[in-house]
N, C-alpha and C positions, 0 to 999 in steps of 0.2 A: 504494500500500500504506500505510494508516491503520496506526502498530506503538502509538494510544494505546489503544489499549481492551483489550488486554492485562493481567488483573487482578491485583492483587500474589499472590506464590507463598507458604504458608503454611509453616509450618518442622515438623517431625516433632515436636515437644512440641503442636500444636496440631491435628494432624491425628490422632492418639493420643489425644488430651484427648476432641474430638469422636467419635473412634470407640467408645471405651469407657462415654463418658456414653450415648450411643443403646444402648448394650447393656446396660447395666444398668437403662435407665428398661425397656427391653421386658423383662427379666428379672424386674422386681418383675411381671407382669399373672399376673391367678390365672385364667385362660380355660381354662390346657393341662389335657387330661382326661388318667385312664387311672391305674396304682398309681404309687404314691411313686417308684420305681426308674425307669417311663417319662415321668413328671414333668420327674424331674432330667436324665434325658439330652436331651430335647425343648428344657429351659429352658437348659442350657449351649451345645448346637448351635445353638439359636437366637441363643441372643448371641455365637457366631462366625458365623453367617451376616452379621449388621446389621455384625459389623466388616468381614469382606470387603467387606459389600454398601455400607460409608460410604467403605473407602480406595479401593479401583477404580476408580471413578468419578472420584475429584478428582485421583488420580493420573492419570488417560487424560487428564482434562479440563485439567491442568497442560501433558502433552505436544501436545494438540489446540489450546490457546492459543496457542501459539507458531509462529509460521509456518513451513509446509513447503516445503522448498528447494526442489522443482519447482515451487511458486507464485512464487517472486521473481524478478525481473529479476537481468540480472549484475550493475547498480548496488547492488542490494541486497545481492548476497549477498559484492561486493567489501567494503560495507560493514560487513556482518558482520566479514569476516576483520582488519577495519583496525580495528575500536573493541571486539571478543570477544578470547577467547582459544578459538578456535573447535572444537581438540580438547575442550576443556574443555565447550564449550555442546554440542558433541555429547556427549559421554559424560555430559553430566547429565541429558540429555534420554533417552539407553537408559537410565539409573538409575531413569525412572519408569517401564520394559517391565519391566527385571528385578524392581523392587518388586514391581508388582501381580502377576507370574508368581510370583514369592514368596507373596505372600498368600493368590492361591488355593491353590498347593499348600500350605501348613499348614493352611488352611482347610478343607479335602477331606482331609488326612491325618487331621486330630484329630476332627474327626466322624466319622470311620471308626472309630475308636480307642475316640470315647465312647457312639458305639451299641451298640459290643459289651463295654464295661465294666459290671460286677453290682457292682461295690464304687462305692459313696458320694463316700468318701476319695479312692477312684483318679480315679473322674471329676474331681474337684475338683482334683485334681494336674494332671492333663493341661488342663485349662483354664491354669492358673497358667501351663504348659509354651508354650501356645500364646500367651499375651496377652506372654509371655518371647520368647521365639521371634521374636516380629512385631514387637515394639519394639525389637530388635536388628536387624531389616531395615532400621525408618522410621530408625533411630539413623543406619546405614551411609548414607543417604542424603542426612542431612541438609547436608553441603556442598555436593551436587551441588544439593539445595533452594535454599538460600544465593547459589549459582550465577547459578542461575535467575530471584529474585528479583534481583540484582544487573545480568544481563542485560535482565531489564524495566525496569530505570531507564536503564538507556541506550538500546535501542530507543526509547524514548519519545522521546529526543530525535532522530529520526531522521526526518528529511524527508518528506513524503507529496509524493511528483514521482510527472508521469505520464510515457510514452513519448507525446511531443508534441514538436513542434518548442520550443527551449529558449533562453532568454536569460539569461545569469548576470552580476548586477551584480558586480563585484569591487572592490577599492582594499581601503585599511586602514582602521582602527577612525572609525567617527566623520565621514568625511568627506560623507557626504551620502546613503549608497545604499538609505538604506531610503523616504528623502523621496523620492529620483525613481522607486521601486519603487511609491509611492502615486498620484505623477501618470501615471506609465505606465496602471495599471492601474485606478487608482480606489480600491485596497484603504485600511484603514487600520492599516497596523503600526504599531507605536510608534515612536515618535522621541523622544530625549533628548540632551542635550549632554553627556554623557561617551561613552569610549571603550567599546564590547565592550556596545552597549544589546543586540546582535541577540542572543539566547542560543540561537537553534535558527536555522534555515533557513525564512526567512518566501517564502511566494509568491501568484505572484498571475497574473490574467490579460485579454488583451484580443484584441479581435478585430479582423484587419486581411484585407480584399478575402477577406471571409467564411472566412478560417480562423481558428483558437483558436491562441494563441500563450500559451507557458507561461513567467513573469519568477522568477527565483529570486533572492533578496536573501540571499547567505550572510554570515555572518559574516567581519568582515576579519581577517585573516592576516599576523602580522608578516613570514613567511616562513620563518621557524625551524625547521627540520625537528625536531631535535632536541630542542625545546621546544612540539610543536604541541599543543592540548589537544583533547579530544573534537570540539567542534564546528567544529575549524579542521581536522582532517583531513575531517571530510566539507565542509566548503567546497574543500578541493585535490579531493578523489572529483568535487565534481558537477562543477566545470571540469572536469577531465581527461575524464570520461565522459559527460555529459548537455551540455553549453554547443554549441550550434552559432552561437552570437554570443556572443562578450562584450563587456560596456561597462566601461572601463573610468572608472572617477568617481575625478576628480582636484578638490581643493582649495588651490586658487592661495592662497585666502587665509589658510591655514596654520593657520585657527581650530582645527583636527581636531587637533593638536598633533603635527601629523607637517610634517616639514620637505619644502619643494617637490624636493630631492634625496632622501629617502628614499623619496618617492613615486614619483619615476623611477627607484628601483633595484627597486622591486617591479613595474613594469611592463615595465622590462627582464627581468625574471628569468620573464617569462610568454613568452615570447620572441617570434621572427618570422614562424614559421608558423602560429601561432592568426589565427585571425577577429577583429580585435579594433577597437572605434569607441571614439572618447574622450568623455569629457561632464565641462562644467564643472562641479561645481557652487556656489552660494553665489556667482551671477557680481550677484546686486546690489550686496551689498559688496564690489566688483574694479574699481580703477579701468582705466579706459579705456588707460593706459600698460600696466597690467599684461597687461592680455588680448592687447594687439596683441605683447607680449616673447612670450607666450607662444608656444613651437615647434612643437606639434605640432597640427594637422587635430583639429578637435571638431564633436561635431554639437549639435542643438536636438533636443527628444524629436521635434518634428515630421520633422527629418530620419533621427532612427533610426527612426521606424514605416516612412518611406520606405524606407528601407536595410532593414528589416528585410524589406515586402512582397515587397522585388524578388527576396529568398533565397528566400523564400517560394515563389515564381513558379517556382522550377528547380526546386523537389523534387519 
């Protein structure tokens, strides 16, 4: 699920601006026949018709933008619940049913009202009533707009994974996981030498004894629950729901600016029943004392495609 092509959501001063300019440009045309009295009602219906007929649409096409819950995996839609405030992205999302139920019904009330008006005046009032009326609807609407718009800035930062067998690099900021995400896969994510370069969820992929194998590079995670920021909650989502390997990418040589103890308390804290293979990385600059201190079993990426074919083999 791609959530970037999702178009920014327009605020009700802007969808008002555009409905009323299209009604007045087709209001000035001198085409409409017939006496002055079926003139003026033809030319007033007609420019509530062009407003139903500009809000409807973009109101549908706001709710039709955003993905429908029976399309999304449960990662997605755990997703949602963890980075939304998800009563909220619902009830902004019926805000655009009940608008446009709103706009037709004034739209069909006040053309009823002005085909059957003989006063000038009146017609002209009941227009004022209607363009009153329906800017009082888009008004009511517009935090649920707000909403919306705000919700597209955070799907955007939202993973595009598929349901495929899954490998999620993990460690903390900066120690190596997006470099061996490149040599695994061949991709080219970026790489820099400060903490926190990942800002979304990069991925990539490679083929072993003819299946596709899907590498997720999420963002490192101090662990902090209570301080995690958007893209460190869905780094804990994809571990917990999509990783059927992790590797876990440790930096002996401290360059990452995490101490070789803080590093073993985030891999303790992933615990004993995950799947989990270790990878050095930055093992050029590691002297030869240091690697041999080091405790725990690591592989070479040539031994995790191994480790990884053999998982492969059982599913």
């Amino acid at each position: 699920m791609n959530f970037q092509n999702i178009p920014p959501v327009e605020n009700s001063k802007s969808l008002l601006e555009l409905a009323f300019s299209r009604a007045r440009i087709k209001g000035r045309q001198k085409t409409l026949k017939g006496n002055w009295l079926q003139i003026i009602r033809k030319k007033e219906c007609l420019k509530l018709d062009i407003i139903k007929d500009t809000l409807v649409p973009r109101l549908e096409k706001i709710l039709l933008d955003f993905p429908n819950e029976s399309d999304l995996s449960s990662f997605y839609l755990k997703l949602i619940k963890l980075t939304l405030d998800y009563p909220t992205w619902k009830k902004s999302l019926g805000a655009m049913k009940w608008a446009q139920n709103k706009t037709r019904f004034f739209q069909k009330e006040y053309v009823s009202k002005i085909i059957k008006e003989k006063d000038r005046a009146v017609i002209s009032q009941l227009s004022k009533q209607f363009y009153g009326r329906l800017s009082s609807v888009l008004k009511q609407i517009d935090d649920n707009l707000a909403y919306l718009e705000y919700s597209r800035k955070i799907m955007r930062t939202y993973p595009d994974v598929k349901e495929m067998f899954t490998v999620c690099l993990y460690g903390l900021p900066n120690v190596g996981k997006t470099t061996l995400l490149n040599k695994l896969t061949g991709t080219r994510a970026e790489v820099n030498s400060y903490a926190f370069t990942t800002k979304s969820i990069n991925a990539g992929y490679f083929k072993i004894n003819g299946k596709k194998v899907q590498v997720l590079d999420v963002p490192g995670t101090l662990a902090r629950k209570d301080k995690m920021n958007n893209i460190e909650f869905q780094a804990e989502l994809v571990l917990k729901e999509l990783a059927d390997q992790i590797i876990y990418v440790y930096d002996l040589s401290e360059f990452s600016g995490y101490s070789v103890k803080k590093q073993e308390q985030l891999l303790q804290n992933l615990g004993k029943k995950r799947n989990i293979i270790i990878y050095l990385s930055k093992q050029d600059i590691l002297s030869a004392e240091t690697l041999k201190d080091f405790k725990h079993k690591h592989y070479s990426i040539e031994e995790i495609k191994e480790r990884i074919g053999t998982l492969l083999e059982g599913k």
